[in-house]
N, C-alpha and C positions, 0 to 999 in steps of 0.2 A: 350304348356303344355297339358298333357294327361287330357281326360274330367273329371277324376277321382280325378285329382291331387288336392293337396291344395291351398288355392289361397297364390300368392306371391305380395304383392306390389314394384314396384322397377320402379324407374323414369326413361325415355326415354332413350337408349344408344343402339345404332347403332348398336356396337363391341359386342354386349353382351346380353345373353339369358338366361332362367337355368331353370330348374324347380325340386322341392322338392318334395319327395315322403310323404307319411302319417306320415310315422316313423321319418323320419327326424324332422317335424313338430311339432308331440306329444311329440316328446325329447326338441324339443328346448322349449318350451311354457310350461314345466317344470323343465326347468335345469337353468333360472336364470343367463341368460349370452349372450352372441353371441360370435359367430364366424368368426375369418377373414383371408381369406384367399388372398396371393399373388399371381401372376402372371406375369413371365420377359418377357414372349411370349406376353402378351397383352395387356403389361403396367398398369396393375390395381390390387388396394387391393379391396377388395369386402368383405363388412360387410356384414354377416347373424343375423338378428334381428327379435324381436317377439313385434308387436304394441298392443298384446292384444288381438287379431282375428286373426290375419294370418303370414307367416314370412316376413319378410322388407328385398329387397338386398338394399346396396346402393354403386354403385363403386366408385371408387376414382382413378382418371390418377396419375400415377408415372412414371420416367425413367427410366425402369427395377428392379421393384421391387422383393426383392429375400427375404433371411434371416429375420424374426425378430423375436422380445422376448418381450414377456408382466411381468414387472417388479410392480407390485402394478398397482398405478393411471398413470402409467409411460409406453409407447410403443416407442419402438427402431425399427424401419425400415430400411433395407439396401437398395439403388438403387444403378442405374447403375457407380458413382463417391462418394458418401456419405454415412453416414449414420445418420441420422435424429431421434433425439429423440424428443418425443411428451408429455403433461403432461394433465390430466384431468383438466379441469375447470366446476365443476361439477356450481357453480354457477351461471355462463354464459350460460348454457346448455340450459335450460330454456326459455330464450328470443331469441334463435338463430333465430330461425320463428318467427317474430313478429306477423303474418297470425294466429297463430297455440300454442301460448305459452305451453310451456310442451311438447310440441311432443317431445325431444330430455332428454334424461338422462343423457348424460355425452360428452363432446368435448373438443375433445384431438387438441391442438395447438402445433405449431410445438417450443421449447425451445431452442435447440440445433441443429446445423447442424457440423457435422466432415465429413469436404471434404478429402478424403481418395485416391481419383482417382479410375482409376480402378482394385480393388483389386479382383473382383470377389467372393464378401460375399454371401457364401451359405447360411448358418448358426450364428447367433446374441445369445450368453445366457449372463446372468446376474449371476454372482460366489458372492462372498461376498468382495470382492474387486472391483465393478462395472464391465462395460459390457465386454467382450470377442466375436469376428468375428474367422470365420473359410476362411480364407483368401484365397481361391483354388488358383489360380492365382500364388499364393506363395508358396504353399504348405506347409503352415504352420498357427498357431494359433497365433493370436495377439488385442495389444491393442490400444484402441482408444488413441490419441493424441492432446494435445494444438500447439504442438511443429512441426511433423511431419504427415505424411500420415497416419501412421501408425508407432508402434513398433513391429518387431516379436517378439516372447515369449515364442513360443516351435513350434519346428520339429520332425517329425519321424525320427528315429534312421537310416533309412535305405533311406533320403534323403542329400543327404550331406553337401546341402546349401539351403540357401533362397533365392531365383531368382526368375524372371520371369519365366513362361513356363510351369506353373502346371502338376509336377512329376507325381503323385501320385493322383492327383486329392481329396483331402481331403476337405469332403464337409460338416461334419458333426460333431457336439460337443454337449455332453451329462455333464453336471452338475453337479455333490455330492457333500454333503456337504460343498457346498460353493466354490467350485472349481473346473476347468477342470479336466474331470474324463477320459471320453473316446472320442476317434474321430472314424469316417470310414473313409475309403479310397478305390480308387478302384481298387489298388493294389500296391505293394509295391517295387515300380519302380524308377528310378532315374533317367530319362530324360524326356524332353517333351512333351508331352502326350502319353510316351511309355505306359500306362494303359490300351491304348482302346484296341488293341488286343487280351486280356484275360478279359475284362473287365465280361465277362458273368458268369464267376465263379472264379473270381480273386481277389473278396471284402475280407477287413479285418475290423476288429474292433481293434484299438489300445488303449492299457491303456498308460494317459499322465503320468503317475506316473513312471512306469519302460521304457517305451517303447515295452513292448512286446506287440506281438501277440497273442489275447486274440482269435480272431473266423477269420478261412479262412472258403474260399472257399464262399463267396455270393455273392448275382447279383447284383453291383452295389447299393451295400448298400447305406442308409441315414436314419438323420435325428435322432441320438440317442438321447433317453432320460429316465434319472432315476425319476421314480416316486414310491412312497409310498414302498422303500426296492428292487426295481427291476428294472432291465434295458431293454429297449422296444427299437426293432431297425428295419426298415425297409428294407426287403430282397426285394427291388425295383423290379430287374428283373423278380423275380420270383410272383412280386404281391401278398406277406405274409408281415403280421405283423408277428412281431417275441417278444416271449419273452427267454431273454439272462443269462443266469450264467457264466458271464466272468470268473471266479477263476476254475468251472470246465470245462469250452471251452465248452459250450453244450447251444442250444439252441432248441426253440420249436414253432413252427408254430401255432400261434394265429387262423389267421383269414387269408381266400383268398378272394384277389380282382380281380374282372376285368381294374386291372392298372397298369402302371407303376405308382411304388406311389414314396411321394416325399412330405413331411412335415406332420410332427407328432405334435400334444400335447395333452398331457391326464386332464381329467376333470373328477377328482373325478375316478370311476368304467370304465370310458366310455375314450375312444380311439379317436380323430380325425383325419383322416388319408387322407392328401392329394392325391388324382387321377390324373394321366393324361392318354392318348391317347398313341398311335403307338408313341415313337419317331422313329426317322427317320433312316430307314434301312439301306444307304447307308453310315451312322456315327456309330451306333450304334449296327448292325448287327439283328441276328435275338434271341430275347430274349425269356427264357422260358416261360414267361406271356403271348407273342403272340402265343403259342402252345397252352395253356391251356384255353384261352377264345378266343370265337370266334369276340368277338368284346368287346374294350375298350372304357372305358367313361372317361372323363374328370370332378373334380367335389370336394368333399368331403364326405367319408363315415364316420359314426357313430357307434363304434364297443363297444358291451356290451365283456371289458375281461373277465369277470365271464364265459360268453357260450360263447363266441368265436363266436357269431353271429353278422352279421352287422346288426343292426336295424333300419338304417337312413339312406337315401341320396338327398345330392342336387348334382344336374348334370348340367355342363354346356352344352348346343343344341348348342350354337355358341357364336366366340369370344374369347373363351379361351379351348384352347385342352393342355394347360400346366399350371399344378400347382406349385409356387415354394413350399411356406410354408404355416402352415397353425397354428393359434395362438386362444387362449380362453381368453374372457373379463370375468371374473365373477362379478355378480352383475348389472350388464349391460346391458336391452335389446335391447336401439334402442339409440346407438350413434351417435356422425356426425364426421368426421373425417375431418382436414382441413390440405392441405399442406404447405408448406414454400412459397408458392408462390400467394396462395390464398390472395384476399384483404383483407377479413373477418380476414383471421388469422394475417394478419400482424395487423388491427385495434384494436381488443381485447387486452386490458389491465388488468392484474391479479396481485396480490398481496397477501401476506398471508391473510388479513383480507378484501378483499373483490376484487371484478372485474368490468370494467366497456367496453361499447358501445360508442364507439363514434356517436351521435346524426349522423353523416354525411353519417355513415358507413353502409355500406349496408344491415348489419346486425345490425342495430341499434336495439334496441326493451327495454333498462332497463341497469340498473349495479344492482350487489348487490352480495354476495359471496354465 
């Protein structure tokens, strides 16, 4: 951490560094939420929280975590075979530190697990019909299942089936009213990973609606998302937030980063826009982001869309040089997050009218809703 920086609290982990600039800071410790960002390269989701004085990381191991979607009191997480939904138990939250009562405002337990395999979920939203995966793997959009791995439920027009072998690479789905609106892809190919070749200016945005071709020509696009009347999509290669007018095929350069970026959500005015590093030259070749900045961070930035200025950043220094997504709690400052496999989480019992600790359990400390 630079001697200027703000201080960060975040408990021991080996894999894992970061430090937050001022702007980052003064945003989050007035915005009323945290921030959580994924990671497939490091196995970790990483809350950003505010204790009140300073901001809180806290990691959390998963196996390849990519996609997720914040639905209410409700967080959907994809890894590397699953996808995992979580539910707030805001009255459990409280006693989780029995050390520390109240450190924690909300803990999210795991409800659901939809073993899927490996589908390759880039991207998780929530339409009005429940949750929707961006299935890369498949090349196609589909739904969770009781029944099977998965359902497909739409393709691009210009892939001819649903197979194995990721066509097109479709990594990305944006939401309207209530429904799959648009995806990216990173080109519009129809064999197995025929994409990478032109991948540098070969991106599309497709509407699920017609199937057309609403915007060529981007780097590797991701991460669409319709917020407040307008659609925000990530020109990855090229290290721009972009905002989109699919109907007239025009779009307009936000904000430049030093990244390849790679998971969007918007909060309110304000942009969060996942960063990674160099990927890797001899997969991906030589990208226009690597011309334009001389050195890339890995992290997430903070972008005011009113001025197109980034006002915030937290950077990973080591551990994580790959971001997958990156997601907003509101109302939220310092959560715990537990997985499917945690003791704690399997111990916690909830019910509409109240929750309870097993005396035995590690996290014993109280019930009460």
């Amino acid at each position: 951490m630079s001697e200027h920086a703000p201080e960060v609290s975040a408990p021991p982990d080996a894999r894992l560094d970061c430090r937050v600039d001022e702007g980052f800071a003064a945003w989050l410790a007035g915005a009323n939420g945290t921030v959580v960002v994924t990671s497939y390269q490091a196995g970790k989701a990483v809350l950003f929280g505010w204790d009140g004085h300073r901001v809180t990381v806290l990691p959390r191991s998963f196996d390849k975590p990519m996609g997720l979607a914040v639905d209410g009191p409700r967080l959907l997480l994809a890894t590397r075979h699953e996808v995992v939904l979580f539910a707030d138990a805001p009255g459990l939250a409280r006693d989780f530190a029995p050390d520390d009562p109240g450190r924690y405002d909300a803990l999210y337990l795991p409800r659901a697990r939809y073993l899927t395999g490996d589908l390759g979920v880039h991207d998780v939203a929530v339409g009005a019909d429940g949750p929707w995966v961006a299935a890369t793997r498949f090349s196609c959009l589909a739904r969770l299942s009781h029944a099977y791995s998965f359902v497909p439920a739409w393709h691009p027009p210009f892939v001819s089936q649903v197979a194995p072998g990721d066509r097109c690479h479709l990594n990305g789905l944006a939401v309207a009213d209530g429904r799959p609106r648009y995806v990216t892809c990173r080109g519009t190919t129809d064999a197995p990973r025929a994409w990478r070749p032109g991948q540098a200016d070969g991106g599309v945005l497709v509407d699920v609606g017609d199937g057309g071709v609403r915007l060529r020509g981007l780097s590797m696009p991701h991460s669409p998302r319709w917020h407040d009347g307008a659609l925000w999509v990530l020109d990855s290669g090229r290290g721009e937030l972009l905002r989109a007018d699919p109907g007239a095929g025009t779009r307009e350069a936000v904000c430049g980063l030093p990244a390849y970026l790679r998971g969007l959500c918007l909060a309110g005015p304000y942009a969060l826009v996942g960063l990674c590093q160099s990927r890797e030259r001899h997969v991906f070749g030589d990208l226009p982001v690597q011309r334009t900045f001389p050195r890339l961070v890995s992290g997430v930035a903070v972008v005011d869309t009113r001025s197109g200025l980034a006002v915030g950043r937290a950077e990973f220094t080591a551990g994580v040089a790959e971001v997958s997504d990156v997601g907003w709690l509101p109302g939220v400052r310092r959560p715990m997050l537990l997985g499917p496999d945690h003791p704690a989480g399997r111990e916690a019992v909830t019910a509409p009218a109240f929750g309870h600790w097993p005396r035995s359990g590690a996290a014993a400390g109280g019930s009460g809703a």
